[in-house]
N, C-alpha and C positions, 0 to 999 in steps of 0.2 A: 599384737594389737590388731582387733580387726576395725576395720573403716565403712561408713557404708553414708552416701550421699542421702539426703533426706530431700531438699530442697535447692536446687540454686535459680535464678533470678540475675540476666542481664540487667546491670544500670549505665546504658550509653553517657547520660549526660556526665556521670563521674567515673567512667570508664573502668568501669568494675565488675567483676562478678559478687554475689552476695549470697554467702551458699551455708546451711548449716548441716553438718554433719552429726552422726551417732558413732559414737567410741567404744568398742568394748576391752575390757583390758581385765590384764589379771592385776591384783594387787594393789596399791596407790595410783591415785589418779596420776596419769604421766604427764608432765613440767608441757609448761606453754613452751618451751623450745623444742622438745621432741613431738609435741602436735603440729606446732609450726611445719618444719621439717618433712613429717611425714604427708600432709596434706599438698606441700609446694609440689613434692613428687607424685604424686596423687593427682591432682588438675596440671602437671606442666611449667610449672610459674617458679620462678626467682623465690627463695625463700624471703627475701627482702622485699617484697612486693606482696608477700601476705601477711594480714594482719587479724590476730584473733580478739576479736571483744570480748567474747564469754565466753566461760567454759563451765557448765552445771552437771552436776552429780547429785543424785538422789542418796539419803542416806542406805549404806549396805549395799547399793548397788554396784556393780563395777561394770559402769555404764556413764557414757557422762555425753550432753549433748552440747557442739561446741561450734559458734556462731563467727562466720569468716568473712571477710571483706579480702579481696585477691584483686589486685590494679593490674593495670596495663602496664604503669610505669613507676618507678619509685619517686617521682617528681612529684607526679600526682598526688600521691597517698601521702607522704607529706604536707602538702597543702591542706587535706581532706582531715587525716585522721588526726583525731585532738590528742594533744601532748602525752599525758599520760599512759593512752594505749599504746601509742608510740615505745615511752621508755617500759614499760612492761614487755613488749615483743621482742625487746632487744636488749633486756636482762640489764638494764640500767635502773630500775625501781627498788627503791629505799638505799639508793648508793649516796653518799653524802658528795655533794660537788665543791 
């Protein structure tokens, strides 16, 4: 999987970086946990303190562009990031509670 930074963008008041990346892979687009993962290593950061909103693929392509939110603190992002992103980032989505 190759990685390549497109854009990132300081946001002090939510103590966050906000940075969208370009993904190249072979095969199936690769699971929001192994983009998680490879991106926290990537900028530095707690894989628990990145949060991916989007992740788009063009058809045929295997290429996919894929939209990060990286806090400073897991408190934070908490507060910030709405529920569902939440349980999506951390493989709790369509789990029955």
């Amino acid at each position: 999987m190759e990685l390549e930074l497109v854009r990132k963008r300081e946001n002090p008041l939510l103590n966050r970086e906000e940075l969208v990346f370009r993904v190249k892979f072979k095969g199936g687009t690769p699971s929001r946990k192994e983009l998680r993962e490879l991106i926290a290593r990537h900028i530095g950061k707690a894989p628990s303190n990145v949060f991916i909103r989007k992740i788009a693929t063009e058809y045929g392509k295997e290429e996919a562009t894929v939209v990060v939110m990286a806090y400073n603190s897991r408190a934070m992002a908490l507060m910030i990031e709405p529920a569902h992103i939440v349980r999506r980032n951390e493989g709790t989505e369509g789990v029955a509670s």
